[in-house]
C-alpha positions in Angstrom: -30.5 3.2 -20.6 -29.0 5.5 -18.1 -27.7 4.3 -14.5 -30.1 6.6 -12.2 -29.6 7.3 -8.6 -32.3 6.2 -6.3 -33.8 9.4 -5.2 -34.5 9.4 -9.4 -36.1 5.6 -9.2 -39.1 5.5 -9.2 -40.8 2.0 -8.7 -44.8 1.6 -9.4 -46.5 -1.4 -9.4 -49.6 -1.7 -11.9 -52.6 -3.4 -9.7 -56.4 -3.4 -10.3 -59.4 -5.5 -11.1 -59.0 -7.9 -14.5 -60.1 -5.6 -17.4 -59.3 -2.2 -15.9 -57.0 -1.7 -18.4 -53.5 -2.1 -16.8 -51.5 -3.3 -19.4 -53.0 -1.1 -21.5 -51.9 2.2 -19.5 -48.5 0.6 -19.3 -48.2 0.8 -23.0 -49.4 3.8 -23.1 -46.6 5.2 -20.4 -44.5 3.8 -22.3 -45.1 4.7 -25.8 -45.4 8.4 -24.7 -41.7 8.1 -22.8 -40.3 6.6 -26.0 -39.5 3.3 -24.7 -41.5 1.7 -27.2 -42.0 2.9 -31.0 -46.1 2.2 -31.5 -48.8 1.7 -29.0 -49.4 -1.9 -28.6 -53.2 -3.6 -28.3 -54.0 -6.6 -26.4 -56.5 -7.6 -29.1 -53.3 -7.8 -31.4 -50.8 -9.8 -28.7 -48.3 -6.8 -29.6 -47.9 -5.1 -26.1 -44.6 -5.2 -24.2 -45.8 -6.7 -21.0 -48.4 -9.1 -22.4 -45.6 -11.3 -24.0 -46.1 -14.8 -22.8 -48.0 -17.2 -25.3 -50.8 -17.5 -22.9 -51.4 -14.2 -22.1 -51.3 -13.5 -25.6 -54.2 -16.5 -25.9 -56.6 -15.1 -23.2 -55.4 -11.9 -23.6 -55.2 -11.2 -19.9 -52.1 -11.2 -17.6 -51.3 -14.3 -16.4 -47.9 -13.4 -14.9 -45.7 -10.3 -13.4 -43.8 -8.1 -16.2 -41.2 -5.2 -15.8 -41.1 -2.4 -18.0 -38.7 0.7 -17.4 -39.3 4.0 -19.2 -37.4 7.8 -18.4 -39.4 10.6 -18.0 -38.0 13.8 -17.5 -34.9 13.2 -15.3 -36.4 10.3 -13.7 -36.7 6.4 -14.2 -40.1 4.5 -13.7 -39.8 0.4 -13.3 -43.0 -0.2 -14.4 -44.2 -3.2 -13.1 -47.4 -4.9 -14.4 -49.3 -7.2 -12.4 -52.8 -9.7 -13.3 -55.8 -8.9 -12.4 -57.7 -12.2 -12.1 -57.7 -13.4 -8.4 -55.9 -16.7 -9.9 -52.6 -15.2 -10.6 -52.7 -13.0 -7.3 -49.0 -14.6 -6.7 -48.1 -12.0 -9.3 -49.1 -9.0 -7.5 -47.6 -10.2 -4.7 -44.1 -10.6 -6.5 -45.0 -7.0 -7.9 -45.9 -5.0 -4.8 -42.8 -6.4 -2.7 -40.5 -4.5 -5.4 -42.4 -1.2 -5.1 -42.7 1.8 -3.2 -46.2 3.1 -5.0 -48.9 0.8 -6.3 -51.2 2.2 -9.1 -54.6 1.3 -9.3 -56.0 1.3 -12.6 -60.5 1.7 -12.3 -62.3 1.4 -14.4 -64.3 4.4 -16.0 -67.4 2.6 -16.5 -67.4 -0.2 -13.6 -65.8 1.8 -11.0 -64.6 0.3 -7.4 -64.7 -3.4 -8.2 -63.3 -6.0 -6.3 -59.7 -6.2 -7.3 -59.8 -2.5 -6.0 -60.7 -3.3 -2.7 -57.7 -6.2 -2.7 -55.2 -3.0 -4.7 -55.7 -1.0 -2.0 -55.8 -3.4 0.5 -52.6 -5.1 -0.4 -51.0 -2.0 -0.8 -52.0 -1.1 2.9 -50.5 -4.3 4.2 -47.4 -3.6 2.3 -47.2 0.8 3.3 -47.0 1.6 -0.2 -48.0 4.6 -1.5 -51.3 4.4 -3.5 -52.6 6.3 -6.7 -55.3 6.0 -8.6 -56.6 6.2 -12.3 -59.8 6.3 -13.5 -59.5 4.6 -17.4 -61.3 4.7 -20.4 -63.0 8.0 -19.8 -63.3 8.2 -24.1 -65.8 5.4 -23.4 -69.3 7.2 -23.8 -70.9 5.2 -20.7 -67.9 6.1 -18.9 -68.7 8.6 -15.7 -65.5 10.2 -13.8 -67.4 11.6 -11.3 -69.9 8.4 -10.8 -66.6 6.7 -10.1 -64.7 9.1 -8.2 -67.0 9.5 -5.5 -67.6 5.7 -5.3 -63.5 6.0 -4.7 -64.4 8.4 -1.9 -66.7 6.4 -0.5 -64.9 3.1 -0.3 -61.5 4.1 0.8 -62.7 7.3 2.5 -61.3 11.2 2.6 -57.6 10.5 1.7 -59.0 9.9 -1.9 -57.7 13.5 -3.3 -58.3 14.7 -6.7 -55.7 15.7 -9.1 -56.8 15.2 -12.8 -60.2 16.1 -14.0 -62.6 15.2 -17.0 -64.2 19.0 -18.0 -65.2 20.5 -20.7 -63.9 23.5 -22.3 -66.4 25.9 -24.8 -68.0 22.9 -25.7 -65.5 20.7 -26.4 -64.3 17.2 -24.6 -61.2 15.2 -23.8 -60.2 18.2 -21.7 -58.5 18.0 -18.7 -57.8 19.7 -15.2 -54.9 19.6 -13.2 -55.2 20.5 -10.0 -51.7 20.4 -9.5 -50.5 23.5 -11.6 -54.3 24.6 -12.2 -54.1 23.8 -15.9 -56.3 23.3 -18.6 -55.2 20.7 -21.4 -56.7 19.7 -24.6 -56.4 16.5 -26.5 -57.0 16.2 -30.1 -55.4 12.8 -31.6 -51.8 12.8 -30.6 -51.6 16.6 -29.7 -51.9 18.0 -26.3 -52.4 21.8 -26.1 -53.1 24.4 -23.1 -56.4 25.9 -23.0 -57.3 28.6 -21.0 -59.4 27.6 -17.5 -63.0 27.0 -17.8 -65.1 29.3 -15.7 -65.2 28.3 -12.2 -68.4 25.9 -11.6 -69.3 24.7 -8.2 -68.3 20.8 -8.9 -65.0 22.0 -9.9 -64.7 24.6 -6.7 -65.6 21.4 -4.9 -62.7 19.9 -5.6 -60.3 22.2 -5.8 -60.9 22.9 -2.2 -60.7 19.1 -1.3 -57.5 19.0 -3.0 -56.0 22.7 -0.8 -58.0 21.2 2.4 -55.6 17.8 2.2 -52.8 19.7 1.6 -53.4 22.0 4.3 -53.4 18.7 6.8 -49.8 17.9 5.9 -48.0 20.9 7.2 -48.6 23.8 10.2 -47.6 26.2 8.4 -50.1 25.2 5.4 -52.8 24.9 7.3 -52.5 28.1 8.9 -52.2 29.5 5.9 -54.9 28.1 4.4 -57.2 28.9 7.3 -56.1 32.4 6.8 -57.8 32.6 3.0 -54.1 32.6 1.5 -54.1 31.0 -1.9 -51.2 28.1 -1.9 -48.8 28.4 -4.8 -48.5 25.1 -7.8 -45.1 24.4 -5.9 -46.8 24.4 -2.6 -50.0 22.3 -3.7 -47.4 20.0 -5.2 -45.1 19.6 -2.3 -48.0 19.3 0.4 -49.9 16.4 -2.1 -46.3 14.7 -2.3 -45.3 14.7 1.1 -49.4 13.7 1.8 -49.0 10.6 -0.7 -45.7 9.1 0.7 -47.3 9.3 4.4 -50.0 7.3 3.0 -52.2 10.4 4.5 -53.3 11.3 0.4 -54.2 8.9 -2.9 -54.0 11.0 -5.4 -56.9 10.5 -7.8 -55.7 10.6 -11.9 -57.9 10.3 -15.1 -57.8 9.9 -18.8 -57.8 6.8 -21.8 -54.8 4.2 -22.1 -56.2 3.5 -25.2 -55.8 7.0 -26.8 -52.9 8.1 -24.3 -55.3 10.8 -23.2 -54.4 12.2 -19.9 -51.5 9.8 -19.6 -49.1 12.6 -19.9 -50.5 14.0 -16.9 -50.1 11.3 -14.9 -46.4 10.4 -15.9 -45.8 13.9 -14.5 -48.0 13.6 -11.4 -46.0 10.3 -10.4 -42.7 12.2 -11.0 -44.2 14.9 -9.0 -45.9 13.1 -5.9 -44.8 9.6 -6.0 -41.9 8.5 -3.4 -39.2 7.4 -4.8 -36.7 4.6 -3.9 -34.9 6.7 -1.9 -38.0 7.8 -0.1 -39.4 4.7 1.1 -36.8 1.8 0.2 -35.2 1.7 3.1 -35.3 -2.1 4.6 -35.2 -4.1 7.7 -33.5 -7.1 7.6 -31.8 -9.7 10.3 -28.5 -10.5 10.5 -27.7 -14.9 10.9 -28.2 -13.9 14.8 -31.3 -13.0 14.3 -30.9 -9.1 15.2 -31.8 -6.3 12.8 -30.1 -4.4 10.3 -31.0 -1.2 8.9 -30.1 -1.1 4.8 -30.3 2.3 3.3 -30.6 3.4 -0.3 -26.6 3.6 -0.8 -24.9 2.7 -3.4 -21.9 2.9 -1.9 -22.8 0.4 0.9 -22.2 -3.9 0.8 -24.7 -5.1 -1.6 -28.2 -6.8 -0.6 -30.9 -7.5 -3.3 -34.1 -9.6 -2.6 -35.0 -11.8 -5.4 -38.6 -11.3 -6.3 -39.6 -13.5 -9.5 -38.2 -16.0 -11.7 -38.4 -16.9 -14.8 -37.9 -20.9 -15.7 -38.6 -21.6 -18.9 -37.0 -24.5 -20.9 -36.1 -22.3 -23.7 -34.9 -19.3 -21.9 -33.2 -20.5 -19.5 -33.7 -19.3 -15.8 -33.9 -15.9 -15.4 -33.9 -14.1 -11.7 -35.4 -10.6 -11.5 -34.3 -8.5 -8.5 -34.4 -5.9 -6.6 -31.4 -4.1 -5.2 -31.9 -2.6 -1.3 -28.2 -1.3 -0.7 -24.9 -1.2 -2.7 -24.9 -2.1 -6.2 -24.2 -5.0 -8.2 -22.3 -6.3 -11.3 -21.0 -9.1 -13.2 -18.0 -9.0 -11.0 -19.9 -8.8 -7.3 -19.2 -11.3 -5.0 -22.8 -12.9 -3.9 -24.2 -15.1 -1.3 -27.3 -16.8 -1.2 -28.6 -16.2 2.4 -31.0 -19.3 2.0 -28.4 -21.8 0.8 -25.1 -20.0 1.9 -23.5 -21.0 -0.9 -21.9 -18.1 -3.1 -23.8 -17.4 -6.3 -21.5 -16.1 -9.8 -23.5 -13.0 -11.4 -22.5 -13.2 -15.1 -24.3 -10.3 -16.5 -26.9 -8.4 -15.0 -29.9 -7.0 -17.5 -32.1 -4.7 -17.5 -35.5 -6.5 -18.9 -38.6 -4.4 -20.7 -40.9 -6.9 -21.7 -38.9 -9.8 -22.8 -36.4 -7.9 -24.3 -33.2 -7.9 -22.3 -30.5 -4.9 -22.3 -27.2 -5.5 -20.8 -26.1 -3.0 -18.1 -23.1 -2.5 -16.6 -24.3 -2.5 -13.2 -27.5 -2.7 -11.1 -27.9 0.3 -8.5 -29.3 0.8 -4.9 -33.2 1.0 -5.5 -33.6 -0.1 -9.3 -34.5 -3.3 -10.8 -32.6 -5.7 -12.8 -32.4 -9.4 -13.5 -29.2 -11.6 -13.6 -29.5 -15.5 -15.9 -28.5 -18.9 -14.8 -28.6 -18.4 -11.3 -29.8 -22.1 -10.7 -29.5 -22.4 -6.9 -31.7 -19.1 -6.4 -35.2 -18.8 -5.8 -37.9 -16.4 -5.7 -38.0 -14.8 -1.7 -34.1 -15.3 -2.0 -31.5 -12.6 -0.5 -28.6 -12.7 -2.6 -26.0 -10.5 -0.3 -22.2 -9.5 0.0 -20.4 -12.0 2.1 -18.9 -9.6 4.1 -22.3 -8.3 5.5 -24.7 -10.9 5.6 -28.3 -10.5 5.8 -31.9 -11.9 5.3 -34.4 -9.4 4.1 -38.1 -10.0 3.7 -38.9 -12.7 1.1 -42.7 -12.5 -1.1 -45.2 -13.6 1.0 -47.8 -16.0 -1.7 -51.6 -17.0 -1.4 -51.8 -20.7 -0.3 -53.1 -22.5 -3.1 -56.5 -23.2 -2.6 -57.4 -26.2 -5.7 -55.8 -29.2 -5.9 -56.4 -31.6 -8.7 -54.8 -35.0 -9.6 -52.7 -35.0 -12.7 -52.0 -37.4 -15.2 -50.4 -37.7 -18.5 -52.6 -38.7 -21.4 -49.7 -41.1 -22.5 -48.5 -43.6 -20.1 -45.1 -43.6 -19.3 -44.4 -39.7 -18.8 -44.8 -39.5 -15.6 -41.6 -38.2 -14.6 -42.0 -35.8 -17.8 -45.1 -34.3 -16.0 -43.4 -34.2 -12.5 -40.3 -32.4 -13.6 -42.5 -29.5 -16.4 -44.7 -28.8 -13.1 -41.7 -28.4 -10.4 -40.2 -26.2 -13.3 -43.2 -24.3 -13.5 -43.1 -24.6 -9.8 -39.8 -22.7 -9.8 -41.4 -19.5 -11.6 -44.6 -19.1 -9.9 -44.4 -20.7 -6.3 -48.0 -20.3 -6.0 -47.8 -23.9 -7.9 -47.4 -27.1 -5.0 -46.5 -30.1 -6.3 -46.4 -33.9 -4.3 -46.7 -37.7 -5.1 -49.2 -39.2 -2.5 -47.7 -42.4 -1.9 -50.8 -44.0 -0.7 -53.3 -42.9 -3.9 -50.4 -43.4 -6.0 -51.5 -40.2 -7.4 -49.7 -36.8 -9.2 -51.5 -33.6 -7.3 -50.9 -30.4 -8.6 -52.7 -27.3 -6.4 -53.2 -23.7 -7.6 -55.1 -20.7 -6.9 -58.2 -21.2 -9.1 -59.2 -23.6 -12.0 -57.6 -20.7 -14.4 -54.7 -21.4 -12.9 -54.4 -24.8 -13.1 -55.1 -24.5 -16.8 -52.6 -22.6 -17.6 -50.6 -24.9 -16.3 -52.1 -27.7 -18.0 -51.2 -25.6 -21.5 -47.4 -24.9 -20.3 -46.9 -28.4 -19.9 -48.2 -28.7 -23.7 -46.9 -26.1 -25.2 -43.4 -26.0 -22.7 -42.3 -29.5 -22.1 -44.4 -31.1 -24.6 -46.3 -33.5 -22.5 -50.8 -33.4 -22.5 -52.0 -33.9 -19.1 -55.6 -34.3 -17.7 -56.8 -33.3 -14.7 -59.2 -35.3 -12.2 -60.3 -35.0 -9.0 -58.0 -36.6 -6.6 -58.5 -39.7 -4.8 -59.6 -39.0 -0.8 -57.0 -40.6 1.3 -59.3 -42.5 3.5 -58.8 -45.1 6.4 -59.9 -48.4 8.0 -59.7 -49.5 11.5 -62.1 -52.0 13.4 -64.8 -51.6 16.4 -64.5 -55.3 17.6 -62.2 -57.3 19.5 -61.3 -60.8 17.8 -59.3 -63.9 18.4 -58.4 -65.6 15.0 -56.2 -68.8 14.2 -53.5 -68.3 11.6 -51.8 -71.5 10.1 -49.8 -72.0 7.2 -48.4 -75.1 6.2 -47.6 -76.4 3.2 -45.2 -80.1 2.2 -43.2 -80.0 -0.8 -40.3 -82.2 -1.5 -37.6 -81.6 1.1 -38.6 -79.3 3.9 -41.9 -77.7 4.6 -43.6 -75.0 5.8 -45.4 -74.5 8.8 -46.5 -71.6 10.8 -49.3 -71.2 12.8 -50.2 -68.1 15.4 -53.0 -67.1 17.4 -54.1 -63.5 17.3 -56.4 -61.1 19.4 -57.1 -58.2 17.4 -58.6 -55.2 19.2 -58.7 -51.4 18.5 -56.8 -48.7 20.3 -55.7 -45.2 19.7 -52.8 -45.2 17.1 -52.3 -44.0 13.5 -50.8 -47.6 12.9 -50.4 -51.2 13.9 -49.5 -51.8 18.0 -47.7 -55.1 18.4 -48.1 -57.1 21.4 -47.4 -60.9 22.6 -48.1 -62.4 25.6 -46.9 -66.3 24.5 -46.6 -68.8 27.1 -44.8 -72.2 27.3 -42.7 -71.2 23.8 -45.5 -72.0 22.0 -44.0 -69.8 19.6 -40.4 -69.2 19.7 -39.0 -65.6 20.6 -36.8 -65.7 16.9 -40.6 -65.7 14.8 -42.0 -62.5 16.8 -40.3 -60.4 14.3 -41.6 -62.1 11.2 -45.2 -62.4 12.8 -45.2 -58.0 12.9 -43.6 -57.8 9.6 -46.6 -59.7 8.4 -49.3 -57.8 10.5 -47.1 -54.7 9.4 -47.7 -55.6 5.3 -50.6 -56.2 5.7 -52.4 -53.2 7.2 -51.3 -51.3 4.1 -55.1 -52.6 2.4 -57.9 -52.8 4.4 -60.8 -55.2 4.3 -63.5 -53.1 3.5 -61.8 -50.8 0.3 -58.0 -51.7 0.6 -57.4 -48.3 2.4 -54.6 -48.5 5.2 -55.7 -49.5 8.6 -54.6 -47.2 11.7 -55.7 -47.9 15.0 -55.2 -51.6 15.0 -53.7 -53.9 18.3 -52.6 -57.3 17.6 -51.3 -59.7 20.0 -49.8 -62.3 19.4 -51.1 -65.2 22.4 -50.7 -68.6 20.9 -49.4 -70.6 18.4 -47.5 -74.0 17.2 -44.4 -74.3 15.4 -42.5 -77.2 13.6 -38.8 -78.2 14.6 -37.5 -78.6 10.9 -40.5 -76.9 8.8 -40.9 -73.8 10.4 -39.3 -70.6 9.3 -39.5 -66.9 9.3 -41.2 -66.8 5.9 -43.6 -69.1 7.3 -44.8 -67.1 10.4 -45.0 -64.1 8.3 -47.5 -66.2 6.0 -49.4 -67.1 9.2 -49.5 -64.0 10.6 -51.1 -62.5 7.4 -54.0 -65.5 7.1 -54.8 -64.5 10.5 -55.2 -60.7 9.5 -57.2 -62.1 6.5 -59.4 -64.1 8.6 -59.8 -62.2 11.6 -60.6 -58.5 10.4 -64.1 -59.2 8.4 -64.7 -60.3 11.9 -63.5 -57.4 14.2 -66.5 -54.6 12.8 -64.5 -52.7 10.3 -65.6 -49.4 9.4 -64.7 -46.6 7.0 -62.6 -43.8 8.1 -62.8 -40.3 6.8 -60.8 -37.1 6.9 -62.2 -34.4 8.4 -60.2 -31.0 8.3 -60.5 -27.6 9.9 -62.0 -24.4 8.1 -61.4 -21.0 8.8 -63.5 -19.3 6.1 -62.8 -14.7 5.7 -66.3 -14.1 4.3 -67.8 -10.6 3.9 -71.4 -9.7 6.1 -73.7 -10.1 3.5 -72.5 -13.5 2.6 -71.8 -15.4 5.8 -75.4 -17.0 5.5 -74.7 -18.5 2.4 -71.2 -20.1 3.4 -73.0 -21.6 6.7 -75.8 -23.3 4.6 -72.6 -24.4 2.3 -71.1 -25.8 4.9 -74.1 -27.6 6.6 -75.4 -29.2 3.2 -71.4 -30.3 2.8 -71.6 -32.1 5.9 -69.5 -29.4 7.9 -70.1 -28.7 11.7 -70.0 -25.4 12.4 -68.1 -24.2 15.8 -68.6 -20.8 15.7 -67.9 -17.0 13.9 -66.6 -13.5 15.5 -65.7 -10.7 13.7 -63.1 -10.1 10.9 -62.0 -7.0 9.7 -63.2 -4.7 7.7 -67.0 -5.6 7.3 -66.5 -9.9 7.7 -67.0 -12.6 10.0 -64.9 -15.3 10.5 -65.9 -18.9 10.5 -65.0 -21.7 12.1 -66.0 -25.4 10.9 -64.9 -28.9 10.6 -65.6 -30.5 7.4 -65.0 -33.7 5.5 -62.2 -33.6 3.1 -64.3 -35.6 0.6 -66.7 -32.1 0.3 -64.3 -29.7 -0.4 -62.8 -30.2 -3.8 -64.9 -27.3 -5.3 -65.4 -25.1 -2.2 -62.6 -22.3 -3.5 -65.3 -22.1 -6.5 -68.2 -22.0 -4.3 -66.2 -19.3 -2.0 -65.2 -17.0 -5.0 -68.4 -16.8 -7.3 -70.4 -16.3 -3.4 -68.1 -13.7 -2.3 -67.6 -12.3 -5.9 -63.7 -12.9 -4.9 -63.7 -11.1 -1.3 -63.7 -14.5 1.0 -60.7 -16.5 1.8 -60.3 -19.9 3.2 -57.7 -22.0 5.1 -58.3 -25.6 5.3 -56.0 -27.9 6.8 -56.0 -31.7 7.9 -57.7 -32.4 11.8 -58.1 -36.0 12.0 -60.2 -38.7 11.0 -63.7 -40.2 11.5 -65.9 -42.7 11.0 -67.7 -42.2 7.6 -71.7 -42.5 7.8 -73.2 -45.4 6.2 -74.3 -44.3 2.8 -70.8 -42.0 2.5 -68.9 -45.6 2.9 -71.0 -48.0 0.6 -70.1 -45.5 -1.9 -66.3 -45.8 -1.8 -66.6 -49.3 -0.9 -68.4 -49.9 -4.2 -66.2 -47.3 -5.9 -62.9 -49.7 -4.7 -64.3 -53.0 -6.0 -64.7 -51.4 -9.4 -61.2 -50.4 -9.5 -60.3 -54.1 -8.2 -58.7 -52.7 -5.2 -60.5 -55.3 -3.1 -62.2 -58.6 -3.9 
């Protein structure tokens, strides 16, 4: 492929509900541009994007993919992102390499949720937006059903371009509004047809189309006010300059499956879409912290952004970028602005699919990826050391599920810890941690889809079967009571003994631990033993009484004691010290303690009586709701961490995928009755206490 300047770059991001057929217009871009030699189905696991073994299994993207085709003069970085909400870390990846995002509808469904996030992602982002309407060959399909359901969600920038008609009777005809031409398809041919006669629908939008161009220039709108008709050159310009201020969405229509209209819409984004040029200029900050401007120049220090990675086993690690400014090669001279150390490009390549093509060198605005570049990341600015700067890295979902993993076989744990931070590596929407206290593996995602998939990489990967449980709640114990217990340890072997004995007031207080105190008198315990009396207390409060679960908010004094001249020893205290702990805390009221964490649930109108009676029957304690944007309320609750392992399930089948939740850690309190008999009972059967 070509080396093409960045005012001819064009890069488009594929985003859409699952099942609108995104992949499927991708393949169809690119079989009509020539990049690929047939037109690839899903059903068959031959497209070009679709190329991972589990996408190819579900037949659904699972994961970002770039794709480049040339059409007419220009080059297109196609860049296809999933649709399901549990891979959303893909279309984040996706949009922060683009300037337009195209959002694939579906003919027959219409506006669906993943619309709504499309379009609101691509707001948040200021990309430029464009829409097609797919699989108008589909009898039950309705263009115009859809299209104003467009209108009406996302309002009057929503500006026709392409339309369905039909022409003396005969279908898969199309309108563009753009040079006010009729076309035909018939199978693989596309022919010009004369114009249909003039019928009020198509009037209707024909003067929505000239009334939007009209707002983007004086000069247009006066001359549109005046009855002038505009010219194909000026409807195309005005629409252009209308779509890159964000001020038009261009609407487009036809059937990825047949190619049908596709044509039309490679030349409408070569007509209207902005390219790098346009809208690639960056801010980024200098190691001061000030700004820098980087512009679309080749001929300027290089700066890239790193915006996915590829880890797999096989492969190798493979780092797809983005270049902002300069260019770069196998012979540039890197920094990683993260690390600061200097990163060696090899090669660069230019990926379609999974295939790779070497190139001799990576310009301002277009994509590429470089291999083995093992101390880079995704978010990572990779930058020349003579002009260093951090640009924006890919701002990712917080996962939202987390499950306990396990191997099926025991011993490969490390075999399971290692194939997840791999995995980890390529899709940071995967957390990973060891919790020391549960002695537990927890893996946390975006969705139970998620998780699976990364339950069959680790099969299919890194060769290691995994099951997934629900993890262990991380509770506490503490006491309500203050106690004075005797702790004596003596024991006569041959030789010396051992002999310790203390006297300890246990009492609660306000700590996440153990406070050690002594208040001896008359060296009835020598100074030396204080140490060894805390290390025991310390030891101990790892298990509780009630379900071995640490102990925080403990006070222990030591007051009294007795100590032998010759028998006594530091081991022998610490003995003491822990048959007084034994003793004294049955004594002392202990009681269960249970996490409680804070919940700030996004939740559309309609559905914010259903998440409060959620979060009542779950035990949560609602403190109160205002007003989100854009039709939601916010809610504010506290809730037990116990009740929340399935509440992103609850959240997403409720909200049909438009709420979002934060939940993070508050503190702890005590656990109602019934609540701790349960995990008491639960402990004994593991044999964590007696």
């Amino acid at each position: 492929m070509k080396q093409y300047n960045a005012k001819n770059v064009l890069n488009i991001a594929l985003a859409g509900h699952s099942g609108a057929g995104k992949t499927s217009l991708a393949e169809s871009m690119l079989f009509l541009a020539g990049a690929s030699d047939r037109l690839g189905k899903i059903s068959e696991g031959n497209t070009i994007c679709d190329f991972d073994a589990e996408e190819i299994r579900r037949q659904t993207s699972v994961m970002t993919a770039v794709a480049p085709l040339e059409w007419k003069n220009k080059k297109i970085n196609l860049i296809d992102t999933p649709g399901l909400f549990d891979f959303e870390g893909g279309v984040c990846e996706g949009m922060r390499a683009a300037e337009t995002v195209l959002i694939t509808v579906s003919g027959k469904a219409g506006v669906a949720v993943g619309t709504e996030k499309a379009v609101k992602a691509a707001d948040k982002q200021g990309l430029a937006k464009v829409f097609f309407v797919n699989g108008l060959c589909d009898e039950s399909a309705r263009f115009y059903r859809v299209f104003e359901n467009l209108k009406a969600s996302f309002g009057p920038s929503v500006c026709p371009v392409v339309v369905p008609f039909i022409v003396d009777g005969q279908a898969n005809c199309y309108i563009n509004l753009l040079d006010y031409k009729a076309y035909s398809y018939d199978g693989g041919k596309v022919s010009e047809v004369p114009m249909p006669d003039m019928g009020d629908r198509l009037e209707g939008l024909r003067t929505a189309i000239y009334e939007a161009v009209a707002e983007t220039d004086d000069e247009l709108f006066e001359k549109y006010f005046s009855g002038e008709p505009f010219t194909p050159e000026e409807v195309i310009v005005g629409v252009s300059k209308g779509v890159k201020s964000g001020a038009i969405s261009p609407v487009f229509c036809g059937d990825a499956q047949t190619t049908y209209g596709v044509d039309q819409l490679l030349n409408g984004l070569n007509w209207l879409a902005p390219s790098a040029a346009d809208k690639g200029e960056e801010l980024g900050t200098d190691p001061d912290g000030n700004p820098v401007e980087l512009s679309m120049n080749e001929d300027a220090a290089p700066a890239a952004i790193v915006f996915k990675t590829v880890a797999d086993p096989y492969v190798g690690k493979l780092s797809y970028f983005k270049v902002v400014s300069g260019k770069i090669s196998s012979d540039t001279q890197l920094i990683n602005m993260r690390t600061g150390n200097p990163e060696r490009i090899g090669k660069v390549l230019i990926m379609r699919g999974k295939k790779q093509e070497d190139a001799s060198y990576i310009g301002a605005g277009d994509i590429g990826a470089a291999p083995k570049l093992q101390g880079t990341n995704t978010g990572d600015t990779l930058c020349s050391p003579v002009r260093k700067v951090t640009l924006e890295g890919v701002n990712y979902p917080n996962p939202s599920l987390s499950m306990a993993i396990f191997p099926k076989n025991k011993g490969e744990e490390d075999k399971v810890a290692q194939g997840v931070m791999r995995l980890a590596e390529e899709d940071p929407t995967i957390r990973f941690e060891t919790n020391n206290e549960t002695h537990e593996m927890i893996v946390s995602g975006l969705g139970e889809q998620h998780l699976d998939v990364v339950v069959s990489k680790l099969k299919s990967k890194f060769g290691v079967d995994v099951v997934l449980q629900q993890p262990r709640v991380p509770y506490r114990e503490t006491i309500r009571k203050k106690v004075q217990v005797q702790g004596r340890h003596k024991k006569q072997t041959g030789g010396h003994g051992q002999y310790g004995d203390v006297w300890i007031e246990f009492e609660p207080c306000d700590s996440d631990s153990l406070e050690f105190g002594e208040r001896v008198v008359g060296g009835a315990v020598p100074k030396g033993f204080f140490p060894a009396v805390e290390k025991g207390l310390r030891e101990c409060i790892a298990k509780g009484p009630l379900a071995g679960y640490p102990v925080v908010g403990l006070r222990a004094t030591l007051y009294d004691g007795s100590y032998h001249p010759v028998d006594s020893s530091e081991m022998a205290f610490k003995m003491a010290a822990a048959i007084a702990y034994k003793n004294g805390m049955p004594q002392a009221g202990p009681v269960l303690l249970e996490p409680f964490g804070s919940l700030k649930a996004t939740v559309p109108d309609a559905n914010m009586g259903d998440v409060l009676g959620e979060v009542n029957k779950r035990r949560g304690r609602v403190l109160g709701m205002e007003p989100g944007e854009q039709g939601t309320q916010v809610i504010e609750a506290e809730v037990p961490m116990a009740e929340m392992s399935d509440f992103s399930t609850f959240i997403r089948q409720t909200t049909q995928g438009r709420g979002s939740y934060e939940f993070n850690f508050a503190r702890y309190e005590e656990a109602p009755a019934p609540v701790a008999q349960k995990v008491i009972a639960e402990a004994k059967e593991r044999g964590d206490v007696e």
